[in-house]
N, C-alpha and C positions, 0 to 999 in steps of 0.2 A: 810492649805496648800493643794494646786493642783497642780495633774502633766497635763501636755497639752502634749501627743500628737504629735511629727512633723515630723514625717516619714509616707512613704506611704509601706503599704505591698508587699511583695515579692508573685507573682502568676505564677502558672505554666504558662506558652506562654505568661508571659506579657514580652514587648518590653520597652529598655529605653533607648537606641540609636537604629537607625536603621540598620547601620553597626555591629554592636554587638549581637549573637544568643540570643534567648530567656531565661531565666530558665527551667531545666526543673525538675518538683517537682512530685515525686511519692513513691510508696512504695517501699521497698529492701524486709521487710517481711511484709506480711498482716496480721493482724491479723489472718485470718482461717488458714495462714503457718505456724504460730507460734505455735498455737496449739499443734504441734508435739515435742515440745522441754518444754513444762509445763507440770505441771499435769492439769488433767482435771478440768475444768473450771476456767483455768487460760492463757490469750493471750498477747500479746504485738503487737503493732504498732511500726514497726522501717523504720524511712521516708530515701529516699536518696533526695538530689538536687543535678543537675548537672549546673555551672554558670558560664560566665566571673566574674573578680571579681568589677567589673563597672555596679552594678544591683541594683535596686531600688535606695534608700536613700543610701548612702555611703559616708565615710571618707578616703580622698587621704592623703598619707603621704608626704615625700618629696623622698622615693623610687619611689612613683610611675614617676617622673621627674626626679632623680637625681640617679647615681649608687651609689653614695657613701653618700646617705643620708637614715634615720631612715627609717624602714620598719613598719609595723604593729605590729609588736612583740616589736620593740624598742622606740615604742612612750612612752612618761611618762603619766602617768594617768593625770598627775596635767595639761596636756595638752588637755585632752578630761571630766577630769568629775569632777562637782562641781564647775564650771566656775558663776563669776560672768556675767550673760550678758545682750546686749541691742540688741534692734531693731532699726536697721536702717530702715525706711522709703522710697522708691522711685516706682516714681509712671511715671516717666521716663523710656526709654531704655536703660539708659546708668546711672551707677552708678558711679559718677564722684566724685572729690575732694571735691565740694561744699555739698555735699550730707552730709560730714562727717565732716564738720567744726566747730567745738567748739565741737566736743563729745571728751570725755576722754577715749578711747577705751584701753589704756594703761592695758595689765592682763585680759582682758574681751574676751568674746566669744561676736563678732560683728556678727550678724543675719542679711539678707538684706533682707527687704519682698517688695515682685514685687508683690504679688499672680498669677504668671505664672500659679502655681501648678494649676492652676483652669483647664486649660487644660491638665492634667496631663492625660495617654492613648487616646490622641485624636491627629489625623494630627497635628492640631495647635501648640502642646507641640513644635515641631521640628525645627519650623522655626522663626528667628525672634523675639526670646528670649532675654528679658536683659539679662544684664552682666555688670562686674564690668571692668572700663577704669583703662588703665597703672598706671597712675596718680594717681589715689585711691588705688590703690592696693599698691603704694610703701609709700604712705603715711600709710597704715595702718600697712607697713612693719615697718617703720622706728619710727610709735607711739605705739611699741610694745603691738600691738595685741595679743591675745591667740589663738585663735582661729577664723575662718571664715566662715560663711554659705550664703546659698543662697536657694529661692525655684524656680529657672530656671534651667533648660535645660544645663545650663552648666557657670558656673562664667567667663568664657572666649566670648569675641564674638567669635563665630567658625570659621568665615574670615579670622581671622588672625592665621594661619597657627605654628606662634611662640609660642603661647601660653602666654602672657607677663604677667598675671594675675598669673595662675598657677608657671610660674618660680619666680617671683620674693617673692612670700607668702611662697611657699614650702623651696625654699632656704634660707630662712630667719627662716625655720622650724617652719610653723604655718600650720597646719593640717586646711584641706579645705573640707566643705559637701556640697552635691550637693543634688536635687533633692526633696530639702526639701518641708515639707508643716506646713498648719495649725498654719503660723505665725502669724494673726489676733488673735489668743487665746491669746498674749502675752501681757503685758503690753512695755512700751517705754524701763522700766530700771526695776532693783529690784527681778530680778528672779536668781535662778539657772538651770544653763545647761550640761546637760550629752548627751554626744555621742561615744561610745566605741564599739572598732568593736575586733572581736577572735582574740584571741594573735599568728599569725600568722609567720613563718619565711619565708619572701624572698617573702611577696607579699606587694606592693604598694600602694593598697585601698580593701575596705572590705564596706559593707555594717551594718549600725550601728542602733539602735532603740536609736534616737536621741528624747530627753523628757527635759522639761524644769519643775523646780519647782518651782511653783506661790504659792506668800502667799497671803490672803484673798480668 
């Protein structure tokens, strides 16, 4: 058994939309502050972050869409960890119906790997990113999906202003990651999948250390 992997780090000033402030990652005590509250030669490092909660790798709930849909605090685990998953393949812009026909996605954490993530802190990431079309998305609504990933820029095209991706998955209450990477490590089928973000009340998405487990 191996784990792979599919999130990308959270850094101080890294950007992952550009309308959305940076992180900002520092110390609250430094270790030589700390000093004053141990006995001698004994410190502690205690970090702050300050962050939208839309930063690196993350899991959207159906709060983050809906007022009156599960937050982070109210997802079920059996919705985010220990998922049987696959990888969808597209090597398209556009992740369409055909993309997903004959797969049994029914219970599974459906993966889409673009390798956008290749441009992941570069101009490129921003612009011009697949994404998953209306179409497939209500299809993976309606072949009860578990779960949904992507490693682009964002599973909606940005154009559309509606969001038709995001509403119809969310409302359907299928928790969506974005941002992902390092989906080549996967095989097609036969893994498990974990993505679980702090148990949070009254926020919409949260940032997850998304990891799959490969046997052989």
């Amino acid at each position: 058994m191996r784990l792979a992997d599919l999130s990308h780090s959270i850094e101080d000033g890294m950007i992952t939309y550009q309308e959305l402030p940076a992180p900002v990652v520092c110390d609250f005590w430094t270790r030589e502050s700390s000093r004053a509250h141990y006995a001698p030669g004994t410190e502690f490092q205690i970090g702050r972050i300050d962050m939208v909660a839309n930063t690196g790798t993350y899991v959207d709930s159906p709060f983050h869409r809906y007022a009156d849909g599960n937050d982070m605090s109210q997802l079920p685990l059996e919705s985010l960890a220990h998922l049987d998953g696959i990888v969808v393949r597209c090597e398209d812009n556009r992740v369409t119906r055909d993309h997903l026909s004959g797969i049994d996605v029914r219970g599974k954490a459906v993966l889409i790997r673009t390798d956008w993530s290749r441009h992941w802190r570069t101009d490129a990431y921003f612009s011009g990113h697949p994404s998953v079309t209306r179409d497939a998305a209500q299809l993976l609504a309606d072949s009860g999906a578990a779960f949904v990933g992507i490693d682009s820029y964002n599973i909606d095209d940005t154009a559309d202003a509606t969001r038709p991706v995001h509403s119809i998955l969310l409302r359907a209450g299928i928790p969506i990651c974005e941002h992902m990477c390092n989906l080549a490590a996967l095989p097609p089928s036969g893994f498990r999948f974990s993505a679980v973000p702090v148990k949070v009340r009254g926020l919409g998405s949260f940032p997850v250390r998304a990891f799959a487990a490969v046997e052989g």
